[in-house]
N, C-alpha and C positions, 0 to 999 in steps of 0.2 A: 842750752839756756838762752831764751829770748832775751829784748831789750829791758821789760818789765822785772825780771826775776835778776838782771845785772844792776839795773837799779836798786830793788829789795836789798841784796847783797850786800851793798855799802852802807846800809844802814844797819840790817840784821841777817850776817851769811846764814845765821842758822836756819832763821822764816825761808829765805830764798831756795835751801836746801830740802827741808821737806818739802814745797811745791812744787821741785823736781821731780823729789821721788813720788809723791804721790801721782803728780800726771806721768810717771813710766808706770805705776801701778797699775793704773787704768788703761793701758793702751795694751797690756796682756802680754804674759809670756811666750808666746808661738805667734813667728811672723807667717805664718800659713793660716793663723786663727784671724790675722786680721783683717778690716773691711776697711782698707783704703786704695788709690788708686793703681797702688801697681798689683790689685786683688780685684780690683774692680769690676771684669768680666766671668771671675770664678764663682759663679755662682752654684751653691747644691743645695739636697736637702737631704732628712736622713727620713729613710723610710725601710720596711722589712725587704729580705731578698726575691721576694713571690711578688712585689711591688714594682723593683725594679726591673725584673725579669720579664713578667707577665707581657711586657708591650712590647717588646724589639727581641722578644726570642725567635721566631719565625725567621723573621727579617735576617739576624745574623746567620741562624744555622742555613738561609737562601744562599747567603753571599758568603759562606765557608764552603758550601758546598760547587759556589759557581769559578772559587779560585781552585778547589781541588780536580776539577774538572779541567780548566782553562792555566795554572799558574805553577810554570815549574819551580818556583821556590815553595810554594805551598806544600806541595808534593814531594818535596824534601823534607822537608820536618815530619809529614804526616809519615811518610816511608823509612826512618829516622826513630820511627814508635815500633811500627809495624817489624823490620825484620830485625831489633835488637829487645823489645817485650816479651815477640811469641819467638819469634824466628823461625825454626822447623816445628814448634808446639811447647808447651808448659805439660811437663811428664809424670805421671801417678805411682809413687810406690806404697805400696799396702805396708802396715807395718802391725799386723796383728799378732798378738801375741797367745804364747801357751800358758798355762798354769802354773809354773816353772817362771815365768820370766823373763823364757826365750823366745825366738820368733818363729814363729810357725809357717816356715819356709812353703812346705807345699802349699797350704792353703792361701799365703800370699800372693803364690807365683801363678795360682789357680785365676785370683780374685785379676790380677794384673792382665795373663791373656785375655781373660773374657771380656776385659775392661777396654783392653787394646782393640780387639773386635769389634765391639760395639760401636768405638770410634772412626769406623769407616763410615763413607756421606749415608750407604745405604740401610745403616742402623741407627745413627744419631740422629739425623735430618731428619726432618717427616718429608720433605721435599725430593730427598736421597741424594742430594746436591753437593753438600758441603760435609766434609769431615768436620769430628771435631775442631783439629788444628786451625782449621779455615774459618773456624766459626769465632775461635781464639783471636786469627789473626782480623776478621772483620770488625767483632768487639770492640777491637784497641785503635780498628780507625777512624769506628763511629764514634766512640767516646770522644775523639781528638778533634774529629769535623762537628758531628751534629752534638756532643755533649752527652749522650746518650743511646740505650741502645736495651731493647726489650726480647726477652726468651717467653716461651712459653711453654708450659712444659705440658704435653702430650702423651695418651695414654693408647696407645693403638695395640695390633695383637703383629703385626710388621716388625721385622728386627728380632734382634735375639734376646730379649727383653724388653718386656711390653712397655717403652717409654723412650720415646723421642723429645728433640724439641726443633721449635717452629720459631724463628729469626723474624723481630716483627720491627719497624721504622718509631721511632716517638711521634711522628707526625701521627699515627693511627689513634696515641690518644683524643678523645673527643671532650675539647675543653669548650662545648656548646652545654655541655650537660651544669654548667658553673652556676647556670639562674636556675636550677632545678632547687626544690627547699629541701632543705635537711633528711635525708633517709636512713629512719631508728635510730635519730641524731647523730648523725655522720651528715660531713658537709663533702661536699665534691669542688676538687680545687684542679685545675689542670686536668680533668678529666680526670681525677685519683682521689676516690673516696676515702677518707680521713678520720677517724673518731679521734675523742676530745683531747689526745697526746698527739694528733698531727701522727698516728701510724698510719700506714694501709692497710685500708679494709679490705677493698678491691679496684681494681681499673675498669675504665670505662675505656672499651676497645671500638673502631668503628666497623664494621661490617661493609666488603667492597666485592663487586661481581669479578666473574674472573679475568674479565679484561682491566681491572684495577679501578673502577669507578664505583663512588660511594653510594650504600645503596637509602643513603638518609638515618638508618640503626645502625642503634650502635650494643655493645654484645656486656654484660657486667660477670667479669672474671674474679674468682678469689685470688687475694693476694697469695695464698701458698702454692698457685700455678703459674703467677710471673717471678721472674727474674727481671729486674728492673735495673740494669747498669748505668748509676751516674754518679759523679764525684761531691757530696757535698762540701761546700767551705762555708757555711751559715746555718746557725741557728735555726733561723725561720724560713729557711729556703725548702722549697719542695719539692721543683723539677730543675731539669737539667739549662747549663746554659754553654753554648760554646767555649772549651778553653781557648781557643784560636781568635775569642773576641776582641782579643786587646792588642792581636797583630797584625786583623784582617786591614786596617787602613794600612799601616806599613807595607804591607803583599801588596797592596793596590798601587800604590803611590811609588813603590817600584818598577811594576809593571808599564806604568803609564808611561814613565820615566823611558825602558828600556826600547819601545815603544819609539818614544821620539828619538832617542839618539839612534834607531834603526832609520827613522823616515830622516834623517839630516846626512848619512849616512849614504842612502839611496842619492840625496840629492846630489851631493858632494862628486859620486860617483859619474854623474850626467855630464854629458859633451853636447851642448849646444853651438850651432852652426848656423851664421846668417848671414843671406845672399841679398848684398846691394846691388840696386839696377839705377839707370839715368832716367829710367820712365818703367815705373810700376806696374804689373798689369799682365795678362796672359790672353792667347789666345787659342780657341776650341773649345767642344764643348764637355771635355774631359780634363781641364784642365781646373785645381784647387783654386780659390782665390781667396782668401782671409778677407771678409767682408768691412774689417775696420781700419787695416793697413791696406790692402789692396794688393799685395804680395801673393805669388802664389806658393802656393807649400810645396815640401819636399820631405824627404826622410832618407835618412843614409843609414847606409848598411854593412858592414866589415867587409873590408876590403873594393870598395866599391871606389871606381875609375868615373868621376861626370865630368865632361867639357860643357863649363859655361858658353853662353851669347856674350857676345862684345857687351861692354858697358857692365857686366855684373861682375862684382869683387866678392869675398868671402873673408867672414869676421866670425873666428871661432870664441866662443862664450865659454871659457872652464870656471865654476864655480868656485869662490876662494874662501878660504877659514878650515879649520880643521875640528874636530870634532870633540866634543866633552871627554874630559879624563871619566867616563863611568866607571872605572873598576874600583874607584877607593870606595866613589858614595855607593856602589851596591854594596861592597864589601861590609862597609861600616851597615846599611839595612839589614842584612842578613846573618852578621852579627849582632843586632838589638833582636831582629825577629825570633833569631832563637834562643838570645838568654830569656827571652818573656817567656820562653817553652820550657827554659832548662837543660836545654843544649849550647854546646859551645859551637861558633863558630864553623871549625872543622867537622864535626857530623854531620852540618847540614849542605855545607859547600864542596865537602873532601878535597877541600885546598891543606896540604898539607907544606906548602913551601914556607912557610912563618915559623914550625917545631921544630925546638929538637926531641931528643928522646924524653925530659923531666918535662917539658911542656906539653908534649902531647900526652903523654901518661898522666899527667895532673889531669887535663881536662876527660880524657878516656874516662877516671875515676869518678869525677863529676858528674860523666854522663851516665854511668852508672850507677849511680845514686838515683838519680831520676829516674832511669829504667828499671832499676828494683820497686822503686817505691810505686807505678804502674805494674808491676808483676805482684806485688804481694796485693793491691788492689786486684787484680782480676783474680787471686787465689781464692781469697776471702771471699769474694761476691756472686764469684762465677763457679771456677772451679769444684770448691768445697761443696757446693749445693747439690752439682751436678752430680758427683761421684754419691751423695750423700742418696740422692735420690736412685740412683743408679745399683746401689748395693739393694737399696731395701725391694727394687723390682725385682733383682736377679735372686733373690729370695724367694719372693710373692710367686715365680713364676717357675720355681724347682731349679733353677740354672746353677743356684748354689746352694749347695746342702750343709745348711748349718741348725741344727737342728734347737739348737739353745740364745738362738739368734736375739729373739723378744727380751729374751732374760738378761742377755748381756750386748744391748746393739751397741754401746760406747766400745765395745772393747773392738769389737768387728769393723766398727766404720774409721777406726784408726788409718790413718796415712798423712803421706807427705806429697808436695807434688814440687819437681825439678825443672826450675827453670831453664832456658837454654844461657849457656855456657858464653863466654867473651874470650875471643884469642886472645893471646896476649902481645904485646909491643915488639918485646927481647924474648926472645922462648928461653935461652940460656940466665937470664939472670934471676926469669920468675922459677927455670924449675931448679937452679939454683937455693933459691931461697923456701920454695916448699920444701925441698931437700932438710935442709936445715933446722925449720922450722917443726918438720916431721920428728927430727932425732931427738930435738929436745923439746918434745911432749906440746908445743905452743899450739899446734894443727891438728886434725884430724883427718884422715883420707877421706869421710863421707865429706867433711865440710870443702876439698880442695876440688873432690870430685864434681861435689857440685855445685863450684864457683862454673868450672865449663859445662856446665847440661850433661854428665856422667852419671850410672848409676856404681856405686863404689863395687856394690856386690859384684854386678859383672865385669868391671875394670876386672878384679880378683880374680873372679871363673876363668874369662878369657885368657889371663896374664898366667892361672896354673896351667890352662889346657895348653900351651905355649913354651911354657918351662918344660912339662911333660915334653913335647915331640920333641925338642928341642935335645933333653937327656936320649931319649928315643934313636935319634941320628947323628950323636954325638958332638952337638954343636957348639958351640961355649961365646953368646955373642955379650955374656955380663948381663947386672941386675938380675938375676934370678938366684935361685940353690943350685942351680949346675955352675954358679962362677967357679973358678978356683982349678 
């Protein structure tokens, strides 16, 4: 309440009271909405995500790419995706069934090897380079560096089914084709042709010789031969944008950081040594002379004996201060860096001296949340397609003889695919508690099996053919039908 509305006051509190309220009316509910001076520099605007994006997507996925290259903490978090998403691979079980209801064991197990086969580099690749796995595991670190990450799916007579695919960079889209006018009213945005729901129609690829230089064309592919892996979180967003964009200043401003307290470090470390004389000056004509002191130079060397000239003293120079505490301020960046990822701390540091066992296990869980929620991402987008595409070649091409295939492909192209698995903290209290959890109906074996990257069926196989030798040689080590 100003001077003006304490005066009101004494005449009329109730006048002086609405004035109040109305000027807090008008000054708005959210101090983040308003425009005064300690807002003064936040300036924005609101525009669509293809808005925002379109100018500084390059630029970021340069400088994502130039700390994964150059920045070990970058390569933590990225490596952090890498072997707790895919880790050894994301695994295929068929689950087609009979007539009956049940599972049609052989024709599964049929569908599985050949499935397995084909995932070596020199049937999935067209390059013959990368296995599946590898191609899983590349995915998940393009998506994390550059945002994105394009398949193409190839049709060759190579392999044991005529369908490969070809691992292509998002740079190759050609977003020059954007001033081109509407084609059969599709607009082309990012180099990705569009009709009037913002679907794909098709990509605009560029064409490069084989030494990797652009040959000026560019190539228009149907969209049901890309595979186009990127994460949206907008509405009106259309191509991809670095997740890594909102921690690449942090990575940097670390680095910079590490950087100097190495070069103060180095200084700290130096022994300087300086030789006074009554008359400056040397002579011969091998002899150093510092042309603004007039001193000649010298360098010393471990263990090294020199008898001075009369007249010259010696004044050693040890550097004094000691060096920045940096292990809290890294610690504390590397903890921001990775909650912006969705990791804790210890993923990214494997500083485990701050947990105990409920703290580290809390966060374990946390990171596993994030690491599913990326695994069922690459299931959905990547995966599914693949296999999907995968079944109906090894059909086309006699590999699998289903002969009522067309008539009933939903039932055929059923499956699941099995993440890789997470040790656990305490082996004793998790298998404890699945123990428990098993007897009183709360669990299921497929689902325990494959929380760790297990397939239950063969858990089972292997666990009877085990009991068998086991009754076989008389052995009695428990957990099976020979206990007792």
């Amino acid at each position: 309440m100003n001077w003006l509305d304490k005066a009101i006051s004494v005449f009329s509190p109730a006048w002086a009271y609405r004035r109040v309220a109305w000027r807090n009316a008008l000054r708005g509910f959210y101090d983040s909405g308003e425009i005064d001076r300690l807002n003064s520099r936040w300036t924005t605007i609101n525009a669509t995500a293809e808005q925002t994006d379109q100018g500084q997507r390059d630029i970021i996925r340069a400088r994502a790419r130039d700390l994964e290259r150059n920045s070990d903490i970058a390569e933590a978090i990225i490596g952090a995706f890498e072997r707790n998403v895919v880790g050894a691979g994301i695994r295929v079980q068929a689950k087609v069934t009979k007539d009956n209801g049940e599972e049609d064991d052989e024709l599964n197990q049929q569908i599985e090897n050949l499935f397995n086969d084909w995932c070596r580099a020199r049937n999935c690749d067209v390059t013959g380079q990368q296995s599946f796995q590898e191609m899983q595991a590349m995915a998940i670190r393009r998506l994390i560096v550059d945002g994105g990450i394009i398949f193409q799916k190839v049709y060759t007579n190579s392999g044991i089914v005529p369908f490969s695919l070809q691992a292509r960079e998002v740079d190759e889209l050609d977003t020059s084709m954007n001033s081109l006018p509407r084609m059969n009213g599709n607009r082309i945005v990012g180099g990705i042709e569009l009709d009037q729901y913002n679907k794909p129609v098709a990509y605009w690829l560029k064409q490069f010789t084989p030494d990797g230089f652009w040959t000026g064309k560019s190539e228009r592919i149907d969209a049901q031969r890309i595979i186009f892996l990127w994460k949206k979180t907008r509405p009106t967003q259309i191509r991809e944008i670095s997740p890594l964009a909102k921690t690449l200043p942090r990575i940097r401003d670390v680095n910079e950081f590490v950087e100097a307290v190495s070069v103060k470090e180095r200084i700290l470390a130096c022994l300087a040594v300086f030789i006074t004389k009554q008359t400056p000056g040397g002579l011969g004509r091998n002899v150093k002379v510092d042309q603004q002191s007039g001193y000649q130079q010298r360098t010393i060397s471990p263990g090294m004996i020199q008898e001075l000239q009369p007249g010259e003293s010696v004044q050693a120079v040890s550097p004094s201060g000691q060096a920045s505490n940096a292990k809290d301020f890294i610690s504390i960046q590397q903890r921001l860096a990775g909650s912006g990822q969705g990791l804790s701390y210890e993923a990214i540091s494997r500083d485990m001296s701050q947990v105990n066992y409920s703290s580290a296990r809390q966060g374990l869980l946390e990171d596993q949340r994030t690491y599913s929620m990326w695994q069922q991402f690459l299931i959905e987008h990547f995966c599914y397609e693949v296999y999907t595409e995968f079944v109906i070649s090894a059909v086309l091409s006699g590999k699998l003889n289903i002969p009522d295939f067309w008539q009933n492909k939903q039932k055929y192209l059923k499956h699941i695919w099995i993440p890789p698995g997470w040790s656990w903290i305490d082996p004793m209290k998790e298998v404890s508690a699945n123990q428990v959890a098993l007897e009183t109906g709360q669990e299921t074996l497929e689902k325990i099996c494959a929380e760790r990257g297990m397939d239950w069926r063969e858990v089972l196989k292997q666990r009877a053919k085990e009991v068998q030798m086991m009754n076989e040689l008389g052995i009695n080590i428990g957990g099976g039908s020979n206990a007792g």
